[in-house]
N, C-alpha and C positions, 0 to 999 in steps of 0.2 A: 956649881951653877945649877940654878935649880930647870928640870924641863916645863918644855912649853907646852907636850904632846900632853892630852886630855887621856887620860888611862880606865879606865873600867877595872873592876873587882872586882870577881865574879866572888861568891862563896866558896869554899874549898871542901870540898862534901869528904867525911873520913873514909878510909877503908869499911869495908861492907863487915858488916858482923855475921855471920855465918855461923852455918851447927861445927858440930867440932868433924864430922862425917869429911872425908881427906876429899869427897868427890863434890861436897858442898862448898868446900874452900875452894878448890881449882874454880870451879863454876862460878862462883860469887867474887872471884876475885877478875877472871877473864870479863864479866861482865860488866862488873865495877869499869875496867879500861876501855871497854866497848863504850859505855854512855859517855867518859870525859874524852873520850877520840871525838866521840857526834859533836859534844858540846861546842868543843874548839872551831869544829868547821860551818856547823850550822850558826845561820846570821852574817857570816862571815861577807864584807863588801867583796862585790866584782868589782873592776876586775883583777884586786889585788891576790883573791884567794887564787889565783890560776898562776901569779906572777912568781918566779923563785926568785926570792931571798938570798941564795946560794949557791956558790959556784955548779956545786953536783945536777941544780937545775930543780931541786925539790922543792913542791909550793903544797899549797896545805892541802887540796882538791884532791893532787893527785897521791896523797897519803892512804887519805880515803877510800879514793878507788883502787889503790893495791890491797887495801886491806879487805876490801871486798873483793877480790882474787883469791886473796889468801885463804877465806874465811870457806868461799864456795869451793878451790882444791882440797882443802885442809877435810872438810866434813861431807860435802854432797860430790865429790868426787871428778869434780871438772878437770880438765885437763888444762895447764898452764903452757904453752910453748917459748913464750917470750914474758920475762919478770920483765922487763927492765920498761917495756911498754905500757906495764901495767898500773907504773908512779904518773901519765899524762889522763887525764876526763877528759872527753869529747869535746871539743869548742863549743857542739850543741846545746850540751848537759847544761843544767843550772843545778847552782848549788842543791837545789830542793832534792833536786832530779838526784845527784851523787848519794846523797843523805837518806832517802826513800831507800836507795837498791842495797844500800849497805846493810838497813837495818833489814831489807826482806833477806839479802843472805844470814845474819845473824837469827832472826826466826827461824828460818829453814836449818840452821846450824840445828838451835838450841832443842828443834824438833826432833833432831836427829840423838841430840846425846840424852833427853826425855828418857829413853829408853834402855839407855847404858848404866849399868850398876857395877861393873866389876871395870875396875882400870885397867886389870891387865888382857883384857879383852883385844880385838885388835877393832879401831874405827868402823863399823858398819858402813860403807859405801863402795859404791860400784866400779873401782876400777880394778877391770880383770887385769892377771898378769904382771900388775905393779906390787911391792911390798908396802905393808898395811901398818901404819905405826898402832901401837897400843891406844888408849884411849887418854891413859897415865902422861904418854910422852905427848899425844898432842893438844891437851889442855895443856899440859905446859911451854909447849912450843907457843900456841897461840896467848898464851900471857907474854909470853918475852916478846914475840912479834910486836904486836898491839901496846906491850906496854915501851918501848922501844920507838915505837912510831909514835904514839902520846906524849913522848917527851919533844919528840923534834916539831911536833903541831904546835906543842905549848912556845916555844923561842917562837914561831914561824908566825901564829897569830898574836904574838906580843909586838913582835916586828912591823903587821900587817895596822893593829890598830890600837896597841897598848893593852888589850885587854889581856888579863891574868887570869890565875885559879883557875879550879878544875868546874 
């Protein structure tokens, strides 16, 4: 039976072409899932993007905003005390507002690893007294994260309003 629901297409943009350099790949591929995470949430109607879809209680917003946790522990050295607070946006926030902070942590990231040439370095950021992953282990930590969480946006804004693609 065929559906009623009007569905949008987005384009499916390929994997990023990248130099063959192992630290241009990590980069260009984190990135790559950085833009299709925004895509999915940006446009997205209220107030369905805040609504979960899923028992666990996850909606596409507050994807977003963990990954903008994620992005400012993982590289600028913030301190996280509660994950689990980090999957809800403000009631206040508007979509724009979630989208904006996300990509200024993602700039301030991508500032940060500008500088980084050797993977096995340990992450340049400030937190005394904690252990420091390599820089190897958290570009790949942050692909899996992001790409992990890109996937469950993609069911969540297909749900929210048909729309597809990356």
């Amino acid at each position: 039976m065929p559906s009623t629901t009007r569905r949008t297409r987005r384009g499916d943009t390929p994997p990023p072409r990248t130099g063959s350099d192992e630290i241009e790949v990590l980069r260009g591929f984190l990135d790559y899932l950085r833009t299709s995470i925004v895509a999915k949430v940006d446009g997205a109607p209220e107030p369905q993007v805040r609504m979960a879809a899923v028992p666990s209680g996850t909606n596409l917003l507050g994807l977003l905003e963990h990954l903008t946790f994620v992005e400012r522990s993982m590289f600028l050295g913030d301190n996280v005390t509660d994950w689990q607070a980090t999957f809800q946006a403000s009631p206040a926030d508007r979509v724009a507002d979630v989208v904006a902070r996300y990509r200024t942590a993602v700039e301030r990231a991508n500032e940060i690893l500008e500088g980084c040439t050797d993977l096995g370095a340990p992450i340049p950021r400030p937190r005394p007294g904690r252990p420091t992953p390599s820089i190897r282990w958290a570009l790949t930590h942050m692909i899996e994260e992001t790409g992990r969480h890109a996937g469950h946006a993609d069911i969540l804004r297909e749900l929210i309003d048909g729309t597809t693609g990356r």
